[in-house]
C-alpha positions as CSV (number, residue, x, y, z in Angstrom):
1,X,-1.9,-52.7,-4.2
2,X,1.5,-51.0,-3.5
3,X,5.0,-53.6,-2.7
4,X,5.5,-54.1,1.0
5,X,8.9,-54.8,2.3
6,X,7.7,-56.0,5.5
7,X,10.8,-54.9,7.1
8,X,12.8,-57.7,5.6
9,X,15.0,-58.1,2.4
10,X,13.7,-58.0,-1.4
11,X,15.4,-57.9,-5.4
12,X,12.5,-55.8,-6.1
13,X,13.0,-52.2,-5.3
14,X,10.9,-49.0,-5.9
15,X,9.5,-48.6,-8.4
16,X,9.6,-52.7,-9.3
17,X,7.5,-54.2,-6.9
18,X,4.9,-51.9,-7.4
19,X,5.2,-52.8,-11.3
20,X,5.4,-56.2,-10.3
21,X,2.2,-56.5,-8.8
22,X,0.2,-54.2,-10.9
23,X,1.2,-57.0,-14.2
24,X,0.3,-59.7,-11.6
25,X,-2.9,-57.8,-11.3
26,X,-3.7,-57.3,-14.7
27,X,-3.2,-60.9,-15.8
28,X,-4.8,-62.0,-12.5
29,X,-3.8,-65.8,-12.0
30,X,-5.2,-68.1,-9.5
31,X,-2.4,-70.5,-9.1
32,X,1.3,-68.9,-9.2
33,X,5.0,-70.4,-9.4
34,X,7.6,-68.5,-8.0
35,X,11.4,-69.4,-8.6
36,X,13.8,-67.9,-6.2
37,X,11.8,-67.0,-3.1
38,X,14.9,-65.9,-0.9
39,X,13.6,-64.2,2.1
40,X,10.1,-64.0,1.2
41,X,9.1,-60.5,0.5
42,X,7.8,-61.3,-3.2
43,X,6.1,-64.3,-2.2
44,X,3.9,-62.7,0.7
45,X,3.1,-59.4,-1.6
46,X,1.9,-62.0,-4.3
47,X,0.0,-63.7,-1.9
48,X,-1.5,-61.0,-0.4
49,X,-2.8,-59.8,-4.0
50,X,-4.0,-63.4,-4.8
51,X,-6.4,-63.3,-1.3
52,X,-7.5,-59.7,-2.3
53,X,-8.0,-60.9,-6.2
54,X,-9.4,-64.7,-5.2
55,X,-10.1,-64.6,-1.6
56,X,-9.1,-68.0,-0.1
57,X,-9.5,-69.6,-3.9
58,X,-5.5,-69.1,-4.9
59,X,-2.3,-71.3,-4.8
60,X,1.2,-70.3,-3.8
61,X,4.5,-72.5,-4.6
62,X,7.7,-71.0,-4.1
63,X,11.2,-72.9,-4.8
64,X,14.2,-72.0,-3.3
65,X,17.6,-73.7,-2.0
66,X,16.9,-72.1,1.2
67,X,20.1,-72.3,2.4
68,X,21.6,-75.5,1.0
69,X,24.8,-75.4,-0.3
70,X,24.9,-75.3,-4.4
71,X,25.3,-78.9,-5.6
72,X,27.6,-78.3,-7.9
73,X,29.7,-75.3,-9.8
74,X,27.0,-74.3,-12.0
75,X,24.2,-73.6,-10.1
76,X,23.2,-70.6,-8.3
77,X,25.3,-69.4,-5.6
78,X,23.1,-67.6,-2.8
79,X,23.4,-63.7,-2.7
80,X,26.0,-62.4,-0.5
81,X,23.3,-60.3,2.0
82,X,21.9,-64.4,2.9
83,X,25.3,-65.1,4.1
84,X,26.1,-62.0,6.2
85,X,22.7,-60.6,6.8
86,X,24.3,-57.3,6.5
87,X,21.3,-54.6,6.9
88,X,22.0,-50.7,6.7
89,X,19.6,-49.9,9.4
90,X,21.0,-51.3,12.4
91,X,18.1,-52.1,14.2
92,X,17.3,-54.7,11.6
93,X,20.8,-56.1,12.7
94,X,20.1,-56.5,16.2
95,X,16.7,-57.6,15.4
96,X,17.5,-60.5,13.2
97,X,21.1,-61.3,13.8
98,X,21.0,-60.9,17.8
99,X,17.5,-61.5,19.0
100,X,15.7,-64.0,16.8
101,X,19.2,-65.4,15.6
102,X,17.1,-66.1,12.3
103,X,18.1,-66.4,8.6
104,X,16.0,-65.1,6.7
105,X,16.6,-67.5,3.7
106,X,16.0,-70.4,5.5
107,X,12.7,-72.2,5.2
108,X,11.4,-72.2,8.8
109,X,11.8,-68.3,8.5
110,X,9.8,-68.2,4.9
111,X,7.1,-70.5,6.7
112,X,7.0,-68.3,9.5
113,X,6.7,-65.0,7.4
114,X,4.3,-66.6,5.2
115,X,1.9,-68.0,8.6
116,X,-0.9,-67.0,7.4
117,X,-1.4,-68.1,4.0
118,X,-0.2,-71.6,4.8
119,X,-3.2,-73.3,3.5
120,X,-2.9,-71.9,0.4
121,X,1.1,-72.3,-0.4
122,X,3.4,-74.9,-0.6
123,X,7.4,-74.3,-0.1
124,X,9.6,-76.3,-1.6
125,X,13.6,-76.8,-0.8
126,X,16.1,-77.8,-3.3
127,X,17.7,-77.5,-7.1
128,X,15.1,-77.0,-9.1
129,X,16.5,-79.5,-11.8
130,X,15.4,-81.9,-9.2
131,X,12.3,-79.7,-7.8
132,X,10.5,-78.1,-10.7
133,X,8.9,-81.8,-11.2
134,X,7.3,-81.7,-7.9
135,X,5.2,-78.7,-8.6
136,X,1.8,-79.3,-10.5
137,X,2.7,-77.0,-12.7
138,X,-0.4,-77.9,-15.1
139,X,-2.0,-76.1,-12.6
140,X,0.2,-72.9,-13.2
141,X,-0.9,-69.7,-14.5
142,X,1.7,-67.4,-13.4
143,X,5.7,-68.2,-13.0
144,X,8.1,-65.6,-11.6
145,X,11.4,-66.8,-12.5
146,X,14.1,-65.5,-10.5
147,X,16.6,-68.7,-9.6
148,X,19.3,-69.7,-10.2
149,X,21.3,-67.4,-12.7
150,X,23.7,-69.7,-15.0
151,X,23.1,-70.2,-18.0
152,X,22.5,-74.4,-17.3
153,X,20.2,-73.6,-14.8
154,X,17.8,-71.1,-16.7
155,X,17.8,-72.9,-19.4
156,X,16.9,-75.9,-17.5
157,X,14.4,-74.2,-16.0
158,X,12.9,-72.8,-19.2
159,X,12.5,-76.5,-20.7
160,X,10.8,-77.7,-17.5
161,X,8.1,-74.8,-17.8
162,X,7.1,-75.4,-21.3
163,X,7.1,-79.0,-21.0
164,X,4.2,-79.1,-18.2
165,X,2.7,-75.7,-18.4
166,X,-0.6,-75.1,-19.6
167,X,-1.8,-73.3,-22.8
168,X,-1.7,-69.5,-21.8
169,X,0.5,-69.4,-19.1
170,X,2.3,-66.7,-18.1
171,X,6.6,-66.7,-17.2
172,X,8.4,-63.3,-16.0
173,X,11.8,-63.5,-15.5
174,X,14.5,-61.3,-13.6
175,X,17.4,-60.0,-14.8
176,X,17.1,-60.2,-18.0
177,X,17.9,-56.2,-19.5
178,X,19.2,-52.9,-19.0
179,X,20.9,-52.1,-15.6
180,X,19.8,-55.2,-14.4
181,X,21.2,-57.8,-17.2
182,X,23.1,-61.2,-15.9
183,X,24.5,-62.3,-19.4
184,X,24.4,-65.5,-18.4
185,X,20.2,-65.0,-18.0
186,X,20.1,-63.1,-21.0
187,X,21.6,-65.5,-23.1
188,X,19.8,-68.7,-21.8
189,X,16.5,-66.8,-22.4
190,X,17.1,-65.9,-25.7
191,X,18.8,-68.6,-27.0
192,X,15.8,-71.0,-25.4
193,X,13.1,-68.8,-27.1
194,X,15.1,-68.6,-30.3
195,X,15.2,-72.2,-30.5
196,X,11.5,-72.7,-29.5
197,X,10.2,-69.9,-31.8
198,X,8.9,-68.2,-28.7
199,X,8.8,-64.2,-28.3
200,X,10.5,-62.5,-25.7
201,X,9.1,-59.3,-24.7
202,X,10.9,-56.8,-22.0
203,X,9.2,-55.1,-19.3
204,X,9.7,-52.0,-17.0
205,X,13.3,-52.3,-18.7
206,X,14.1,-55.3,-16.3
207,X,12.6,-58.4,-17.0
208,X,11.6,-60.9,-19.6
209,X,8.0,-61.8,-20.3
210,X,7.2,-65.2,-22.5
211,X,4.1,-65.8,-22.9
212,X,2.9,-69.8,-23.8
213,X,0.1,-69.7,-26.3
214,X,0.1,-73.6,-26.9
């Protein structure tokens, strides 16, 4: 499967979508967390691969503050493009700015784009200190980790994930190397899987890959 953009926002670029998915595909989980959904893009690609992989036999949950204000100074502030909706083709402008009056980050837009999956995922709004406990995540085989980007917040994160996760589960996170390094991610990875005597492995010279063997 190739990364669709479904003429709406993404992180993940050419070629790192497409990289993205074929990793997804290789591990092939039934039941994925993704932190960080923004305007949905990753979320329906990942679904999409989990129907082709699983047919109707998959689960979806996606955290996100979809809109609500950061609680306090160290959490994640939303990207600038949610605020503005700034798009370089201007027919997405008109489109989503002046006819639907939609933002895109906001979860009744997400619900919308993600219709047709909606027995199979489950959206969740809020800090993820607060939301991360919510999720099953003993049922989790798969976490993309793409939230908020302080150091608190990945690392809080991080501890959450390993606490509840099963044995061999899978966590990809953003940001973590080359072009694409927050130092703030960076760090909290690192320093987390230091003190947990986990290995952190890079991939397609963007993201982190832990792996939970226990």
């Amino acid at each position: 499967m190739k990364y669709k953009n479904y003429w709406r926002k993404t992180g993940l670029k050419k070629p790192f979508g497409d990289q993205f998915l074929s990793f997804l595909n290789d591990i092939n989980p039934k039941n994925v967390l993704e932190v960080g959904v923004f305007c949905g893009v990753t979320a329906r690609n990942i679904c999409e691969l989990l129907n082709k992989n699983h047919k109707n036999d998959f689960s979806y949950f996606g955290l996100d503050l979809f809109g609500s204000e950061k609680q306090n100074n160290i959490d994640e502030i939303e990207p600038k493009f949610l605020n503005n909706q700034n798009f370089s083709n201007p027919l997405k402008k008109i489109y989503y700015n002046y006819i639907l009056k939609e933002n895109l980050n906001s979860l009744e837009s997400v619900s919308k784009f993600l219709k047709k999956f909606s027995n199979n995922i489950q959206l969740v709004k809020g800090d993820t200190k607060e939301t991360l406990n919510k999720i099953p995540l003993e049922k989790i085989n798969f976490v993309f980790l793409d939230g908020g980007h302080s150091y608190e917040t990945v690392n809080s994160d991080l501890n959450i994930l390993m606490q509840k996760l099963p044995k061999n589960s899978h966590i990809l996170c953003d940001d973590y190397c080359e072009n694409f390094e927050i130092i703030e991610v960076s760090s909290a990875i690192n320093d987390f899987c230091k003190k947990n005597t986990l290995k952190v492995g890079k991939k397609f010279n963007r993201f982190a890959y832990i792996f939970k063997d226990q």
